[in-house]
N, C-alpha and C positions, 0 to 999 in steps of 0.2 A: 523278731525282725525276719523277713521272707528273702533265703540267700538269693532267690532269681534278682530279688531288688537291689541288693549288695551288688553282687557281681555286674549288673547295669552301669548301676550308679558310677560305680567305678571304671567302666570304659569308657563312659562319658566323661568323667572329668578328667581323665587319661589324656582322652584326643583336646579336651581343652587344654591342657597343659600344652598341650606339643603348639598348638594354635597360638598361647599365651607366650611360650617360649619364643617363637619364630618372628611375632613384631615386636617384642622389647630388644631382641639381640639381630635384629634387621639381618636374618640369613634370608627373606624372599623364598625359603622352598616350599610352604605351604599354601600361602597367599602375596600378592606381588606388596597390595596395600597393608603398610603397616598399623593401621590406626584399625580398620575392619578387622585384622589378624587380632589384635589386644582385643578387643569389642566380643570379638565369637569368644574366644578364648574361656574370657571370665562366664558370657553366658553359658558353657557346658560345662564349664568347672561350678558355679551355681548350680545348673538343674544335675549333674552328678550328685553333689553332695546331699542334695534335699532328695535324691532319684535312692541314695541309701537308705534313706530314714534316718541318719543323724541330726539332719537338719532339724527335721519335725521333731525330733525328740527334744533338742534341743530349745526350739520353742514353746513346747509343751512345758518344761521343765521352770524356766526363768519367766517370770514377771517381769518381762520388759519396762509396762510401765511404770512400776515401781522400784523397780531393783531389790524387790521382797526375797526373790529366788525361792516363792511356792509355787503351785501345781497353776497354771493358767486357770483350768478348770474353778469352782464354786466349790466341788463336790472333795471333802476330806477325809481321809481315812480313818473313820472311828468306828469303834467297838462301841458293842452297847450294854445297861443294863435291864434286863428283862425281868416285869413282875408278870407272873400267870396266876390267872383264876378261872373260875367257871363262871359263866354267864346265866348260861339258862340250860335248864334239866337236873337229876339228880347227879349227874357225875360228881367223880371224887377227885383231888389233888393229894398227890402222896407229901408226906413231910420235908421231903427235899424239894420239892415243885421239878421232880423231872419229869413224873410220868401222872397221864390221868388215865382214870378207868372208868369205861361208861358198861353199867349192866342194864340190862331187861333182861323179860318174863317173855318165852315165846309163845304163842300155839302153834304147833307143826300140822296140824291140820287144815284152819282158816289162814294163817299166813300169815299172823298180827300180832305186834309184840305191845307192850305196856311199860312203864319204867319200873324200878324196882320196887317200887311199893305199889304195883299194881295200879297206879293210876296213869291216864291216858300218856301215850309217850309224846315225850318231847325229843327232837333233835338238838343232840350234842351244841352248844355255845361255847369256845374257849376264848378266854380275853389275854392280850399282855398289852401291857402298859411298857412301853418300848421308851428310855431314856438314852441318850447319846453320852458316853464319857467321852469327855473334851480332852483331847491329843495337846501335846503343849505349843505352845503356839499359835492356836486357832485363835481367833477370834468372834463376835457376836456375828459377823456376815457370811460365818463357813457353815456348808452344807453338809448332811451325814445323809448316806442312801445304807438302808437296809433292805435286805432284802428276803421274803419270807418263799415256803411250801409245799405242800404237800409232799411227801420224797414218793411214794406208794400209793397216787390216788387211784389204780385200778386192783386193787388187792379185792380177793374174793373169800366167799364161805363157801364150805361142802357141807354137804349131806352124809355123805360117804358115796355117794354114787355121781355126782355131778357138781358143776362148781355156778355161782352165783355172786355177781358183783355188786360188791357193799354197799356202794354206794350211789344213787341213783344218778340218772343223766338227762338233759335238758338241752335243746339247740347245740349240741356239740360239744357242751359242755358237763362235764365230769363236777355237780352240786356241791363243790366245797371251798364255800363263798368266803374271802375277805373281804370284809367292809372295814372301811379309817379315812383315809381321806379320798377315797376311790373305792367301786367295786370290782375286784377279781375274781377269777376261779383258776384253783390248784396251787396257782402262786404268781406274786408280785413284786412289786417293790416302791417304797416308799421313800421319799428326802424332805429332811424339816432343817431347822435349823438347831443351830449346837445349842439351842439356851433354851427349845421346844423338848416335850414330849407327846406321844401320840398313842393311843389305845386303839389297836388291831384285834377285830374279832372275826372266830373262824367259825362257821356253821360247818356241820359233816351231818351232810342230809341222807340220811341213811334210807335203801330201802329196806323197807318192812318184811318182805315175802322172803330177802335176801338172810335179812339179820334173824329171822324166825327157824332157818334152815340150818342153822350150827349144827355138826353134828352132837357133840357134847359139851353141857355145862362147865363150867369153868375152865374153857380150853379157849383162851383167847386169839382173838385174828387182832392183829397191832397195825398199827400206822405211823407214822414220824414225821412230826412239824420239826422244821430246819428254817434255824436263822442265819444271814452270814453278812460280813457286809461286803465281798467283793474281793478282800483283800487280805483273806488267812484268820480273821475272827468268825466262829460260828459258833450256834448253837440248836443242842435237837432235844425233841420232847419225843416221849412216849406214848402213845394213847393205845389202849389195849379195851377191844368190845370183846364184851362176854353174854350168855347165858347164865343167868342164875335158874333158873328153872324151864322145863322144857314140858309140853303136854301133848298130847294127839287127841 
């Protein structure tokens, strides 16, 4: 809460007091009319209090219409659980599902890489299947936002003499697409409901010239997918490109 707003708030419903004071107990020193005097009164002692943000918190907080005493909002605070795989290309998932590794074959000459088994490359596909654990108390109409992204989408390769960015770029945008119920790039956020799941898949459009230039074989350049949902639950992936072999 912003203390310039406090500090306001609170001179306003200050001078309302003194306003509110002066027509219930007919001293005439503020304003001659008593009933005007009560009238201004409350109105500054109102916009004081709402001028602090208690107010609004306040309403934020209580389901007036129902007298539920949840969040007005739709949107509930839940963790989630996350399945990851790979979609498309050779990549690999480690046995924990923290970290994926995507290898190719380069030529440092032409500038063109291959997957690891030498055939034509594919760009990186990661999936997770995104379920909501339900907080106690929700029910079928509460809302869960997560929210996903790349933490390092401008990470680069060297050569040893110059540097090169992994990943390639398009209308302003940095190639590293989610698609699920919308398309983003770098990062987003999704809300389903608590009895839904959704599968979010990430392209990492690598450029070629970029990923071809590592200086050395199995010295990986990393990235990190990050889930959270807003409110102190998160989680991060690993993805680590390499060089398995390198030629001129």
């Amino acid at each position: 809460m912003d203390m310039l707003y406090i500090v306001l708030g609170a001179i306003i419903a200050f001078v309302g007091a003194v306003f509110l004071l002066d027509g219930l107990f007919k001293t005439n020193k503020v304003i001659k009319n008593r009933t005007w005097s009560v009238l201004i009164g409350l109105v500054l002692i109102l916009v004081g209090v709402f001028g602090t943000g208690f107010g609004a918190e306040f309403m934020e907080w209580t389901d007036v219409g129902t007298g539920t005493g949840q969040f007005a909002s739709d949107s509930v605070c839940a963790s989630f659980d996350l399945t990851p795989s790979v979609a498309a290309s050779l990549a690999t998932l480690n046995s924990d599902e923290t970290k994926f590794t995507v290898a190719a074959r380069g030529n440092q000459t032409a500038h063109t890489i291959t997957e690891s088994d030498n055939t034509t490359w594919v760009n990186p596909q990661l999936s997770f299947v995104v379920k909501p654990i339900v907080p106690a108390g929700s029910d079928a109409d509460d809302l869960a936002t997560i929210f996903y992204e790349v933490t390092n989408p401008e990470v680069t390769t060297t050569d040893g003499t110059d540097t090169y960015k992994l990943f390639t770029k398009s209308s302003g945008n940095r190639q590293l697409i989610w698609s699920g119920d919308t398309t983003e790039y770098v990062d987003g956020q999704s809300t389903m409901l608590m009895t839904e799941n959704l599968t979010l898949t990430l392209t990492l459009t690598c450029s070629q010239d970029s990923y071809s230039r590592m200086e050395n074989t199995y010295d990986p350049v990393t990235v990190y997918v990050k889930f959270s949902n807003g409110c102190g639950w998160s989680q991060t992936y690993q993805v680590d490109f390499m060089l398995i072999e390198a030629w001129t």
